[in-house]
VOTINU-22198 format. One record per residue (C-alpha): z, y, x. Coordinates in nm, 3 decimals. Example, Ala and Ser with C-alpha at 12.3 -4.5 7.8 and 13.67 -1.06 7.14 Angstrom:
2
0.780_-0.450_1.230 $
0.714_-0.106_1.367 $
REM end
This chain:
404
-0.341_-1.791_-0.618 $
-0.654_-1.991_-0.512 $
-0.858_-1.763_-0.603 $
-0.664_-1.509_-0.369 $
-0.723_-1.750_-0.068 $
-1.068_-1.773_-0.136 $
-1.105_-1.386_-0.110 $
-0.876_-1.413_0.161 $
-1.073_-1.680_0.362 $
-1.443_-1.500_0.284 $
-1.304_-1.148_0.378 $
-1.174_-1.312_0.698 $
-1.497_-1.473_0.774 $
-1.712_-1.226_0.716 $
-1.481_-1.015_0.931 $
-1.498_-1.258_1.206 $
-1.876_-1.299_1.158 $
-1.920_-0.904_1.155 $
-1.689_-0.904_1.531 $
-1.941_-1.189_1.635 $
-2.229_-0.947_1.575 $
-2.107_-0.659_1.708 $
-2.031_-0.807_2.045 $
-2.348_-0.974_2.068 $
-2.519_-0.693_1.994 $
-2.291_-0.492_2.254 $
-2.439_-0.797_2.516 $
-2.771_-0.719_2.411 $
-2.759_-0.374_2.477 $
-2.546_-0.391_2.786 $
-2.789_-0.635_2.927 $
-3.099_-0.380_2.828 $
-2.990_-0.059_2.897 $
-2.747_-0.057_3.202 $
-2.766_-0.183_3.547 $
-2.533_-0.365_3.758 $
-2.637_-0.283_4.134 $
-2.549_-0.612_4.333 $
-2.331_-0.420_4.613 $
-2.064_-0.394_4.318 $
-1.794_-0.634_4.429 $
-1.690_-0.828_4.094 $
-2.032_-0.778_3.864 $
-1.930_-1.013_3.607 $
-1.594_-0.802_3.584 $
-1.744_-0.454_3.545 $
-2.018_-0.627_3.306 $
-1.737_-0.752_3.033 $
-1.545_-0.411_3.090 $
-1.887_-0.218_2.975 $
-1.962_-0.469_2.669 $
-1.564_-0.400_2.565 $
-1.643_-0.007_2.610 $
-1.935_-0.066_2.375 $
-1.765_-0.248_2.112 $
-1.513_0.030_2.124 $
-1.787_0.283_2.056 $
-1.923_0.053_1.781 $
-1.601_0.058_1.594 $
-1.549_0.396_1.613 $
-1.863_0.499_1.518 $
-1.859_0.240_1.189 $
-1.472_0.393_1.097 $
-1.646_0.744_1.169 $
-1.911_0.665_0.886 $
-1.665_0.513_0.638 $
-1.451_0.789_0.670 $
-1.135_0.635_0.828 $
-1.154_0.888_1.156 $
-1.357_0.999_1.417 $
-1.540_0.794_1.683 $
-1.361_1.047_1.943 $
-1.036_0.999_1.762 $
-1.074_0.594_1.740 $
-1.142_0.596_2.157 $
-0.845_0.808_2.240 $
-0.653_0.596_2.000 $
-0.752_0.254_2.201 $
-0.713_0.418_2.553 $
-0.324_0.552_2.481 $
-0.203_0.297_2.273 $
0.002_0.124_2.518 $
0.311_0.241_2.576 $
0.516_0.122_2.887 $
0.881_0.078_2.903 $
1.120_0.238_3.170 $
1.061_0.209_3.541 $
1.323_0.107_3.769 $
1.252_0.328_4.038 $
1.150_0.693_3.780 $
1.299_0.940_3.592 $
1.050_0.979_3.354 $
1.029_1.299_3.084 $
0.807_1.473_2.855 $
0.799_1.832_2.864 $
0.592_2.119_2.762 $
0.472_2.357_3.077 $
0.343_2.709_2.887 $
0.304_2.524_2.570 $
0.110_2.246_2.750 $
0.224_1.922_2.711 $
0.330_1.754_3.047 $
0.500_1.427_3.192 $
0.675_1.450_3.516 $
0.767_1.140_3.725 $
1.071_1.194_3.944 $
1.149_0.898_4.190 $
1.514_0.797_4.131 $
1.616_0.698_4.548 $
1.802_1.007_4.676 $
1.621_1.239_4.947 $
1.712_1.374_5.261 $
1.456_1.630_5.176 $
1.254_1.819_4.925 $
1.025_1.597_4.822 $
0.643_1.633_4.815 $
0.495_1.756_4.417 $
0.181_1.624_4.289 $
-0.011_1.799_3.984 $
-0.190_1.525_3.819 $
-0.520_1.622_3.611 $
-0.625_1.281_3.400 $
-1.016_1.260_3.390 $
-1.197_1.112_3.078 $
-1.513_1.369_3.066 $
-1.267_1.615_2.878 $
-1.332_1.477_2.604 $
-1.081_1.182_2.635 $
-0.801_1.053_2.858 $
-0.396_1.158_2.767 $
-0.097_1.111_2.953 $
-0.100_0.724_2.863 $
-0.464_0.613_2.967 $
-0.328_0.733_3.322 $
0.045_0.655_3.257 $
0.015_0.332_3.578 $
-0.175_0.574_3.796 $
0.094_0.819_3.778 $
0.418_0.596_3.805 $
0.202_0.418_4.114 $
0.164_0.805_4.301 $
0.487_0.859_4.222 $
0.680_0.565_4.345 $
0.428_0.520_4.677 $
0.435_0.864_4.784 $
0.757_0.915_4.651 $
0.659_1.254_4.474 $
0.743_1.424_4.223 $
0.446_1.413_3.984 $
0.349_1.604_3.688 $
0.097_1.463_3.417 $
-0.109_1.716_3.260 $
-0.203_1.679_2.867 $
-0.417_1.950_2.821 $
-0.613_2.009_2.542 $
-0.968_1.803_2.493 $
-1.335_1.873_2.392 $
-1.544_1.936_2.150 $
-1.257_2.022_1.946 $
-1.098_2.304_2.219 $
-1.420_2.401_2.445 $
-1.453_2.572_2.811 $
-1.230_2.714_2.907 $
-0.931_2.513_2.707 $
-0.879_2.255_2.976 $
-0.912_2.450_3.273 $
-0.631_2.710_3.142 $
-0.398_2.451_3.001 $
-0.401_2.298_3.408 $
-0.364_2.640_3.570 $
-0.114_2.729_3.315 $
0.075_2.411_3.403 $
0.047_2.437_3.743 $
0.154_2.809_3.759 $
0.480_2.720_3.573 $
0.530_2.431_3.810 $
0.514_2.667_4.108 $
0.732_2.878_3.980 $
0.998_2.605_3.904 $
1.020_2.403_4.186 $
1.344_2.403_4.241 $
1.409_2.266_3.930 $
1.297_1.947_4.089 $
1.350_1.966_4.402 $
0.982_1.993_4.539 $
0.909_2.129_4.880 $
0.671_2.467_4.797 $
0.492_2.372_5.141 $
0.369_2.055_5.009 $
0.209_2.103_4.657 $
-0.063_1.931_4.581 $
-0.324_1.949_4.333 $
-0.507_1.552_4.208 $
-0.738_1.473_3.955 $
-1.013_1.195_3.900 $
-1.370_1.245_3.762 $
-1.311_1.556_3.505 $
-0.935_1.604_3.619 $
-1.151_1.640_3.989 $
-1.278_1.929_3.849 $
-1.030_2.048_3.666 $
-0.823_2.003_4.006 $
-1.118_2.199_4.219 $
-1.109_2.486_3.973 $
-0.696_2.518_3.983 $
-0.756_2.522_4.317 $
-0.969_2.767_4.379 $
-0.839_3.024_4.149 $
-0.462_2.989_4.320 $
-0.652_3.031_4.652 $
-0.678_3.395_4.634 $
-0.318_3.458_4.456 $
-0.049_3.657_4.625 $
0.329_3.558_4.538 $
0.327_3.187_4.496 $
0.389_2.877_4.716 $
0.026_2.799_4.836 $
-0.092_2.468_4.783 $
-0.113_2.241_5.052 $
-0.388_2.044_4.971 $
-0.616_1.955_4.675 $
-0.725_1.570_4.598 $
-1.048_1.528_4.430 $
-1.140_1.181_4.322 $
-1.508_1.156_4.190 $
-1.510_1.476_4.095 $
-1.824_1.633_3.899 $
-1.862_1.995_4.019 $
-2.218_2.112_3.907 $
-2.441_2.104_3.603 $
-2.752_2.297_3.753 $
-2.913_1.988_3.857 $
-2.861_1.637_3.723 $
-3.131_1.505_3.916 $
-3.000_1.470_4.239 $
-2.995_1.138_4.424 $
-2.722_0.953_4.309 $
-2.835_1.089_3.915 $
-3.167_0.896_3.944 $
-3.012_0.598_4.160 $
-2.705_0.531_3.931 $
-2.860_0.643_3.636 $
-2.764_0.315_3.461 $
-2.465_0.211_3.623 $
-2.143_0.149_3.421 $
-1.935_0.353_3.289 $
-2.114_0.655_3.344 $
-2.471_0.677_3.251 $
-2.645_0.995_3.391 $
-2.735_1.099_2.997 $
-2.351_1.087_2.937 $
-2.251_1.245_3.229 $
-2.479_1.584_3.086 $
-2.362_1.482_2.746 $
-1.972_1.545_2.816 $
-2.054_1.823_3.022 $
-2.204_1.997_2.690 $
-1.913_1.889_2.480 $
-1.701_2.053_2.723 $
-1.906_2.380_2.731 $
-2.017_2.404_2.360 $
-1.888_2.165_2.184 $
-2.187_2.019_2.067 $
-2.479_1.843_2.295 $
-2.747_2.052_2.170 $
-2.978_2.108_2.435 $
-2.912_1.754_2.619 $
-3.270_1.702_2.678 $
-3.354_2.057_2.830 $
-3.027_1.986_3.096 $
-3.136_1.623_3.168 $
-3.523_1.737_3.277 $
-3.403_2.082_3.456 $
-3.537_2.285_3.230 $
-3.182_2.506_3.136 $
-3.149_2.712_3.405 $
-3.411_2.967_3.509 $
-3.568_2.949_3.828 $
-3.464_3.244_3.992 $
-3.109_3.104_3.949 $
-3.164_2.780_4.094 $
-3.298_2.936_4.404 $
-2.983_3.143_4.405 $
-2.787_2.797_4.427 $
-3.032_2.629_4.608 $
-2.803_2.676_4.963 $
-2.502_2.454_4.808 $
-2.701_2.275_4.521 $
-3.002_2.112_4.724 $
-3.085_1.759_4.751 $
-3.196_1.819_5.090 $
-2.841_1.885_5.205 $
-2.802_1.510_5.114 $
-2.742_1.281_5.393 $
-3.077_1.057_5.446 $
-2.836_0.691_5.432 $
-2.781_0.830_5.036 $
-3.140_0.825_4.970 $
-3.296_0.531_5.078 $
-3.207_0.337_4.770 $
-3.487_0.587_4.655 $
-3.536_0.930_4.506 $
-3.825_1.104_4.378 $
-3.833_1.481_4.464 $
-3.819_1.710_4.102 $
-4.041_2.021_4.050 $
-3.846_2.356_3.951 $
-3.863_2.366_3.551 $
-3.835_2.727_3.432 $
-3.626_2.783_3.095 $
-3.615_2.989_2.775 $
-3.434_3.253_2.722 $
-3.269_3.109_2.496 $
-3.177_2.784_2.639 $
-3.009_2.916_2.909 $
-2.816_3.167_2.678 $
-2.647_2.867_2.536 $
-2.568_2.742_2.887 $
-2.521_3.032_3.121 $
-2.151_2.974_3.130 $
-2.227_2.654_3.376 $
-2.259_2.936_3.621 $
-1.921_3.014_3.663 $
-1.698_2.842_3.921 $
-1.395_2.775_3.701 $
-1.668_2.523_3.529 $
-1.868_2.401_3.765 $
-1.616_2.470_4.127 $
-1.932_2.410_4.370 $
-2.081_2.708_4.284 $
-1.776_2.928_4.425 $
-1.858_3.196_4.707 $
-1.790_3.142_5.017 $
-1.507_3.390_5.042 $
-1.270_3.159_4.800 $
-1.409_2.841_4.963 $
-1.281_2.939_5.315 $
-0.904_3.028_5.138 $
-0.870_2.686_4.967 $
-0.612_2.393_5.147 $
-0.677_2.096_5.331 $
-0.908_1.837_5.109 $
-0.941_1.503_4.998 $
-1.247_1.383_4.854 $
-1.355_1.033_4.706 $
-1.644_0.920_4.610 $
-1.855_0.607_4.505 $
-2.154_0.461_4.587 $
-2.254_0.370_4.243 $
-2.147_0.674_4.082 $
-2.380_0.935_3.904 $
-2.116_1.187_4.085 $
-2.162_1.050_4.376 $
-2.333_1.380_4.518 $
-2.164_1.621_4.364 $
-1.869_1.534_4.603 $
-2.137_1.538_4.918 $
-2.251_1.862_4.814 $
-1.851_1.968_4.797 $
-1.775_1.816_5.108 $
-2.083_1.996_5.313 $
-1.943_2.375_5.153 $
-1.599_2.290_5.235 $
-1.655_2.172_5.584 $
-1.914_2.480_5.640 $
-1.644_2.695_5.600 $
-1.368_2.565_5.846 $
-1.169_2.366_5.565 $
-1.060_2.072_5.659 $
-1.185_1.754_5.496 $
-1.103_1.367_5.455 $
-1.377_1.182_5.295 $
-1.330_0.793_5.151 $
-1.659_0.644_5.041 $
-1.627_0.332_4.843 $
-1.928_0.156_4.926 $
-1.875_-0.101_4.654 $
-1.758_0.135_4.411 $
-1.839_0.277_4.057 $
-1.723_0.559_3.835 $
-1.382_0.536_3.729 $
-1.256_0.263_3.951 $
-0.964_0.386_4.067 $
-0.855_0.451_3.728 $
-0.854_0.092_3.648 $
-0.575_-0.008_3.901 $
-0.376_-0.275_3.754 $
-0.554_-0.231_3.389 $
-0.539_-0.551_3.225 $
-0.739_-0.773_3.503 $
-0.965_-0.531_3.541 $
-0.899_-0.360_3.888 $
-1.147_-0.400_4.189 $
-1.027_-0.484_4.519 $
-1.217_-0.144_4.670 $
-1.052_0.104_4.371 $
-0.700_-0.067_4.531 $
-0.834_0.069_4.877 $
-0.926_0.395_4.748 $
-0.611_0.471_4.575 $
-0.367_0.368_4.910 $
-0.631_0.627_5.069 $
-0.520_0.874_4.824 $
-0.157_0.742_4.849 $
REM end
């Protein structure tokens, strides 16, 4: 038995002195490679939010090399582990929409009317999120708005590549159209939501319904930090925020590869310009310029990039980030003119930040009309962090009654 405790006791301490390590080291490299910018409101918070991220990452990737699971698998694990009870004020239910898992939120107060119904696209880079890690964001929309709201699961990268996601949320939101009274939504006032990758899952729904014949049309589209091109990841708010937590510009390109491919094979080629030819840039160049940037979102300095021409064979392996359904702000004019009243959010301290500019500019270009909330103070994902275990920032509280 003594001997047992002894084990016991040494396995426990070397487990706690292995945790030790690991979170200094996650300090260490927090404090090295990312940035802080000291207009974020709360620095300290966001800082201990990255070094938990990190550790995260660190776990998953030593489980990954014992053979336990996958680093991706370990992440999505953490994010949707917690499970919330009942809410007073929602009918809550899982369903499957065309095979695609869903969650709709149905407030329980009787209504005069039809009530509004809210499509809800979880971000995550498509290559995490669920209908947990957004679970409070949903139930919030819900109740606030009082709106029926319906979760999308769809299906996540690199395991289920382009176009996977983007078919499992039209999918959904084609069966939801067709169902409406089912749930008593209004089919004047659907809308379409989704943050960071869900914003451009959301933009893509969007645009394809805009030219469809025979269904309610949607009556606006919400696009919270969406990202919406992967022709240039050197725009402004890529070199400014290049460092800023959670979303490095590197990672940014990364996910936007798993999504494609599946893999992040040519990562460097897409971070230096060098994956799209020249002649195709310049085709682009009218909705994915950094001159079209406001001057106020470049004095915290930019450094004009010359035109890298490709190989063949780069650009074979990313051609597909041509197409609107993947990257929305590359859409012709004649579907941007169709598509409903938007909302778009963005953050100062966001590598995305421009990608909604650049969205904003084509959409108001073409007589659609636009409200625009710029957190000054904010980073990547903060809305998603609304009443997430201390961590929520007084300006992601703003931006989601803005959205509310």
């Amino acid at each position: 038995m003594a001997v047992v405790l002894t084990v016991l006791v040494l396995f426990m301490a070397g487990f706690l002195a292995g945790f030790i390590l690991l979170v200094i080291g996650a300090i260490n490299f927090d404090f090295s490679n990312s940035e802080i910018p000291p207009g974020v409101n709360q620095p300290a918070k966001l800082r201990i939010l990255h070094i938990i991220l990190i550790c995260t990452a660190v776990v998953g990737k030593i489980l990954e090399n014992v053979g336990i699971c996958s680093q991706v698998s370990f992440v999505r694990y953490v994010q949707g582990r917690k499970a919330l009870g009942a809410d007073p004020r929602l009918f809550i239910k899982d369903q499957c929409f065309e095979k695609v898992p869903v969650r709709i939120y149905q407030p329980k107060a009787p209504s005069a009317s039809q009530r509004r119904g809210v499509m809800f696209f979880h971000g995550g880079e498509w290559v995490s999120g669920s209908l947990e890690s957004h679970e409070k964001l949903c139930r919030f929309i819900a109740r606030e708005s009082e709106s029926v709201v319906v979760s999308v699961g769809y299906r996540l990268a690199p395991d289920h590549k382009y176009p996977a996601a983007y078919e499992d949320c039209l999918n959904a939101t084609l069966h939801f159209l067709q169902h409406l009274q089912l749930y008593g939504v209004d089919p004047a006032r659907v809308t379409v939501c989704g943050d960071s990758a869900g914003g451009n899952l959301a933009a893509a729904v969007s645009q394809t319904l805009a030219g469809s014949s025979g269904l309610p049309r949607l009556r606006a589209q919400i696009l919270i930090y969406p990202g919406l091109q992967a022709l240039d990841f050197n725009l402004p708010s890529y070199q400014q925020n290049q460092a800023v937590p959670p979303l490095f510009r590197e990672r940014a390109a990364f996910y936007m590869l798993q999504y494609l491919n599946g893999n992040a094979a040519k990562l460097e080629e897409v971070l230096e310009g060098s994956h799209i030819p020249v002649d195709v840039k310049l085709n682009y160049r009218k909705w994915v310029n950094p001159d079209i940037i406001p001057e106020e979102f470049k004095v915290r300095g930019y450094k004009q990039r010359v035109l890298l021409d490709c190989p063949s064979d780069v650009f074979e392996t990313v051609k597909r980030f041509c197409e609107p359904t993947l990257c929305p702000l590359l859409a012709e004019d004649t579907i941007i003119q169709k598509l409903p009243e938007s909302f778009i959010l963005t953050c100062e301290y966001d590598v995305l930040r421009d990608d909604g500019l650049l969205y904003k500019k084509r959409l108001e270009d073409n007589g659609v009309r636009v409200t625009w909330c710029h957190l000054e103070d904010g980073f990547h994902g903060i809305i998603s962090l609304y009443d997430f275990c201390g961590f929520s920032f007084p300006s992601g509280k703003r931006g989601l009654d803005r959205v509310i």
